[in-house]
N, C-alpha and C positions, 0 to 999 in steps of 0.2 A: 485539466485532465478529466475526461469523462469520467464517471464512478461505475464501480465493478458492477456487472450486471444483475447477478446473483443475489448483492447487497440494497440495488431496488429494488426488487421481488420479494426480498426478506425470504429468501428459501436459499438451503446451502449446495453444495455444488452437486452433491447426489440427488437434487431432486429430481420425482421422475416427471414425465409432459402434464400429467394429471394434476400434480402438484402448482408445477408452476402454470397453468393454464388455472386455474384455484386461485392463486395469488395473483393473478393478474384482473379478473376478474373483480377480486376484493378491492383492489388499488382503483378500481375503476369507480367502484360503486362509492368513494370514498372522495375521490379529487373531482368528478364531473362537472366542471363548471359549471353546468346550471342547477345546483345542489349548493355546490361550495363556493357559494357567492361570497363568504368574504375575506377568502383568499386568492388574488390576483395571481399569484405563481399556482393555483390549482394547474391551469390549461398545461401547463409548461412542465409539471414534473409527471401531467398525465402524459405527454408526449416521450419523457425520457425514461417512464414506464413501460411505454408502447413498443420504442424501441430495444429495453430488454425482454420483451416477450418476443417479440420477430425474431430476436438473435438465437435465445436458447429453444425457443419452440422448432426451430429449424435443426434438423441431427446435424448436419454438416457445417452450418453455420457455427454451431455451441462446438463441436469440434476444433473448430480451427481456433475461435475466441479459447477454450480451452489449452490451447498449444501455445496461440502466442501474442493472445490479447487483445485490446481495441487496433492496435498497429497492425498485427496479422488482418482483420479483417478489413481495414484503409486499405492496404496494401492489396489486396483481392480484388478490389475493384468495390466493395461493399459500402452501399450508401441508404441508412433509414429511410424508408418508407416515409415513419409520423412525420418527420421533417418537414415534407413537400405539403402535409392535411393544413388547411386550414379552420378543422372545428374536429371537435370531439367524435363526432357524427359518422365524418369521413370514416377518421381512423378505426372505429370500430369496427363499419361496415368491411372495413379491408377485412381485418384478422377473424371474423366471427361470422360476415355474411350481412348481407342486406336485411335478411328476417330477424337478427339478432341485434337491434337495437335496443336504443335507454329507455325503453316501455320493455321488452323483455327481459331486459339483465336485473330492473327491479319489480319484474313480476306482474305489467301494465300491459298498456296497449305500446301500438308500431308510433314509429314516424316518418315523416315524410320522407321519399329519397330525394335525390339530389341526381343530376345530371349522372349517367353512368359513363363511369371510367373505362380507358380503353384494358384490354386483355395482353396479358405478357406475351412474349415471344422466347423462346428455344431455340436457340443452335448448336452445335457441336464444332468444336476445330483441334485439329492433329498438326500436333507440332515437333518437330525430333529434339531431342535430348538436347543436343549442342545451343537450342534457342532457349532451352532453359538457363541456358547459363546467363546471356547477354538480354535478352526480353527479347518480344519482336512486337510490328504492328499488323495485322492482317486485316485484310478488305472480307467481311463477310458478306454474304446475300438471304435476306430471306424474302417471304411473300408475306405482307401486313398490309393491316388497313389505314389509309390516309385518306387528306382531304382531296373530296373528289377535285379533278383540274380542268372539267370543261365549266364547273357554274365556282370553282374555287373555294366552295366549302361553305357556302350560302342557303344551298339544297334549292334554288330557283334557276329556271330556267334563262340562260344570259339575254335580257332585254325585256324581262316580265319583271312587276315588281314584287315587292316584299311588304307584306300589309301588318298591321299591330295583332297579334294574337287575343282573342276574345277570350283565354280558358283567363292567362292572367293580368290582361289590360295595359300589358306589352312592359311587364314588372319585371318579368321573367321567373319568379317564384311564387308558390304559394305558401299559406301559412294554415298547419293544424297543428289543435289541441290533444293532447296525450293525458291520462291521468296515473299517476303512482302513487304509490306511499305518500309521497313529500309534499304531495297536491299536485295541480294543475303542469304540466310543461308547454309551453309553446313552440313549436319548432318549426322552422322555415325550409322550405327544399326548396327546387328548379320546378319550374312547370310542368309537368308533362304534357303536356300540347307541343308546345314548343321547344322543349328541353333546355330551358334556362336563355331561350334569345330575344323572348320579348316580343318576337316577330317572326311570321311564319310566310311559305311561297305563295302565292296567287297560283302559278303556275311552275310546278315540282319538277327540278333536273329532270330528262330524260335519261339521262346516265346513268346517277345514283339515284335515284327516283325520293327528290326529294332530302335522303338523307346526310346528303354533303359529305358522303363517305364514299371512298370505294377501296378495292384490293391491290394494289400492285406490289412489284416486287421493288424491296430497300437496299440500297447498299450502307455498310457501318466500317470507319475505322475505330476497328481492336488494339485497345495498347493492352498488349500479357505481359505481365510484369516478371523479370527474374526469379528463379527459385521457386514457380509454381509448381503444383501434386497435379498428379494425373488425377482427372476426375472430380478440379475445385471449379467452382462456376465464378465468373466475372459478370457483375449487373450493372449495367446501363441503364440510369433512370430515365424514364419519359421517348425511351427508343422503341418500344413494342407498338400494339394497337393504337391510333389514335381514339381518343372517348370521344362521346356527345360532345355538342357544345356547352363551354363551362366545366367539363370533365377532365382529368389528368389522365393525360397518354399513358398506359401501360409500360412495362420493364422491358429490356431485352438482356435473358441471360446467356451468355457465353460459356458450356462445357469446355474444357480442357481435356484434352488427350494426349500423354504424352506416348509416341512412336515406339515401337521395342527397340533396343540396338542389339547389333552385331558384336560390338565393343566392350562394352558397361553394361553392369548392372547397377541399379538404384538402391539405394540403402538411407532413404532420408535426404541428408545433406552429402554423406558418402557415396562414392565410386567404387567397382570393384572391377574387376580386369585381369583378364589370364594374357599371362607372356610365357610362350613356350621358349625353352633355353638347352642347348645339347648339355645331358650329363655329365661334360668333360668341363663344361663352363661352370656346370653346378660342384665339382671336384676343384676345378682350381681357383674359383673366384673371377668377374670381371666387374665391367663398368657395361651394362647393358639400355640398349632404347625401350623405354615406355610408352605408349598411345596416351596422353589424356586429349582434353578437349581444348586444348592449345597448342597442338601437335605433341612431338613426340620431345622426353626429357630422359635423361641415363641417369643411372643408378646404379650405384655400387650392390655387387651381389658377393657375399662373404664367402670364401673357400668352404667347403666341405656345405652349400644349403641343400636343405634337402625340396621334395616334390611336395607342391602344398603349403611351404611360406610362405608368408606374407611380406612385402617389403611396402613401407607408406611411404606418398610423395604428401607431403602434408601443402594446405592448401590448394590441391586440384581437384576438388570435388566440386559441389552446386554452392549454390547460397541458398536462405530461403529467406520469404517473404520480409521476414522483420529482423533479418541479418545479415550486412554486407557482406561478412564473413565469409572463406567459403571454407565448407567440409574437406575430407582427403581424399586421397585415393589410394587404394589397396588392393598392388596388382600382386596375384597369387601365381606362385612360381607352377610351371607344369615341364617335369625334366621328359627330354625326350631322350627315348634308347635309341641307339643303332640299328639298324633290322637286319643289315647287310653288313659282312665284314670278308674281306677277303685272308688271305691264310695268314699272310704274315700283320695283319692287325687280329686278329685272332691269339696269334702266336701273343703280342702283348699284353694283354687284355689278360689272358689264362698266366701269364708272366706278374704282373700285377697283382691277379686276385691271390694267388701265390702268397703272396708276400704281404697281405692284408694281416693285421692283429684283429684280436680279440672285441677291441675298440671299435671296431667296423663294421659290426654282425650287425644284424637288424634287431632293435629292441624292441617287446611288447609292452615298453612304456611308453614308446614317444606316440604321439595323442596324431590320429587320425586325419586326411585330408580336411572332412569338414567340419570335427572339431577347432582345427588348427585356424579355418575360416572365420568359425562361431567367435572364437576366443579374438580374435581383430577387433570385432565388433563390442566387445565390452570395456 
């Protein structure tokens, strides 16, 4: 079981970004493998460091973790960043920036980069209510960059060849010196000549000239899971931009949109829902149809209910993310009057109210349409 996030940061759940952006920082300057050489687990709790700073540094992210924990955020689609890095280096430059390297954070010179990784990708998808119930998988499209397909992501032109790069003697990296505090650093990146291949075109696509990239448009299957919020993103690792060569593809994230209905309205895990019922139903009591999202189920409605109760069908509502469970549903009665009555329903009616007690009048106790609502929900 991962450890709470909060509890790697060593900062409590009110901290605010400054804070734990502070504490993250400090964890860094303290585990950097090439510092804390003589702890082997250094690289490894800097990584599960990394990944509490991604979580809570993000509002929505540290939201959802707040609600409903490492599972909440599995269940979203959410998968660490640090995970996929393979050195310290990486990782940094994600969360802090290229110029923000281990010659900056202890107050030094830069280091080398490293092949650049590709750029996320953004989409949105609207989906109606009733597929939040059961999950669904949708075919997105966006436009990203891949490998080009006329030289295959070579960057040379097909039938020319591909010679050793002179910057790094076809190593594919170079090596500079940094100095800090601690003394010397040595650090290793991709070439830039050749962006980490060792080997570069004679003669450069026409296509992508060289780059071995180009633009087209991707198709992605989306699994959205059950019991998603309107407005929670799903990431896709390694779906976005592709990078350099030597570089990790980019993210693609998935906005959520959930559709308005005609029906329901959303209440979390709960359902809410108006049944209109003639007043003589609401006087004598029945067994009435409901709408949920299973179709329709009856329900007793008790003699004498008034406009504005609530009756629950329990278990008809959503689930959510980290609970099979589902919520209820709370359809509010709405009595309809008569509008037309001809003489002799007229005649009963004024026969009737006749004959009403005391018991019957309208009281300024009984509590309001939507407080009657509010009070459901507590």
């Amino acid at each position: 079981m991962p450890r709470d996030y909060y509890e790697v940061l060593g900062v409590d759940q009110g901290a605010d970004a400054t804070a734990i952006k502070k504490a993250f920082r400090g964890l860094a300057r303290e585990l950097h493998p090439d510092v804390n050489t003589h702890d082997p687990r250094a690289e490894e709790q800097f990584k599960e460091a990394a990944e509490a700073y991604e979580v809570l540094s993000d509002p929505e992210r540290r939201r959802t973790y707040d609600a409903f924990g490492h599972e909440g955020l599995r269940s979203g689609g959410y998968e660490s960043r640090a995970a996929g890095f393979g050195s310290f280096q990486d990782i940094f430059d994600t969360f802090f920036g290229s110029e923000g390297g281990f010659g900056d954070l202890f107050g030094g010179g830069g280091s080398a980069r490293g092949p650049a990784g590709g750029g996320d990708v953004a989409v949105s998808v609207e989906i109606p209510l009733a597929e939040v119930l059961t999950g669904i998988s949708r075919e997105v499209e966006f436009e990203a960059v891949i490998a080009c397909e006329h030289c295959r992501g070579n960057g040379a032109e097909p039938g020319t060849p591909i010679v050793t790069c002179e910057t790094c003697g076809g190593a594919g990296q170079v090596r500079q010196v940094s100095r800090t505090p601690f003394g010397q650093v040595m650090r290793t990146g991709s070439c830039p000549t050749c962006s980490g291949a060792g080997k570069s075109a004679e003669s450069p696509c026409e296509v992508c000239r060289g780059k071995g990239r180009q633009v087209s448009t991707r198709g992605w299957e989306v699994d959205i899971p059950a019991g998603i919020e309107h407005g929670q993103r799903i990431r896709i690792s390694g779906a976005g931009h592709e990078g350099e060569v030597g570089g990790r593809s980019g993210d693609l994230y998935v906005q959520i949109a959930i559709a308005p209905s005609d029906d329901f309205h959303r209440e979390g895990r709960d359902l809410v829902t108006v049944v209109e019922i003639p007043t003589t139903t609401a006087m004598l009591g029945a067994r009435i149809d409901v709408p949920t999202l299973d179709g329709e189920r009856q329900v007793e409605v008790e003699p004498g209910a008034q406009h504005g109760e609530t009756v629950k069908l329990a278990s008809q509502g959503l689930p959510s993310l980290n609970r099979p469970s589902r919520g209820d549903l709370h359809a509010v009665l709405k009595l309809v009057t008569p509008v037309k009555l001809d003489d002799e329903q007229r005649d009963l009616v004024e026969r009737l109210d006749g004959t009403l007690g005391p018991q019957n009048e309208p009281s300024a106790a009984r509590k309001g349409l939507f407080e009657r609502v509010r009070q459901a929900f507590r």
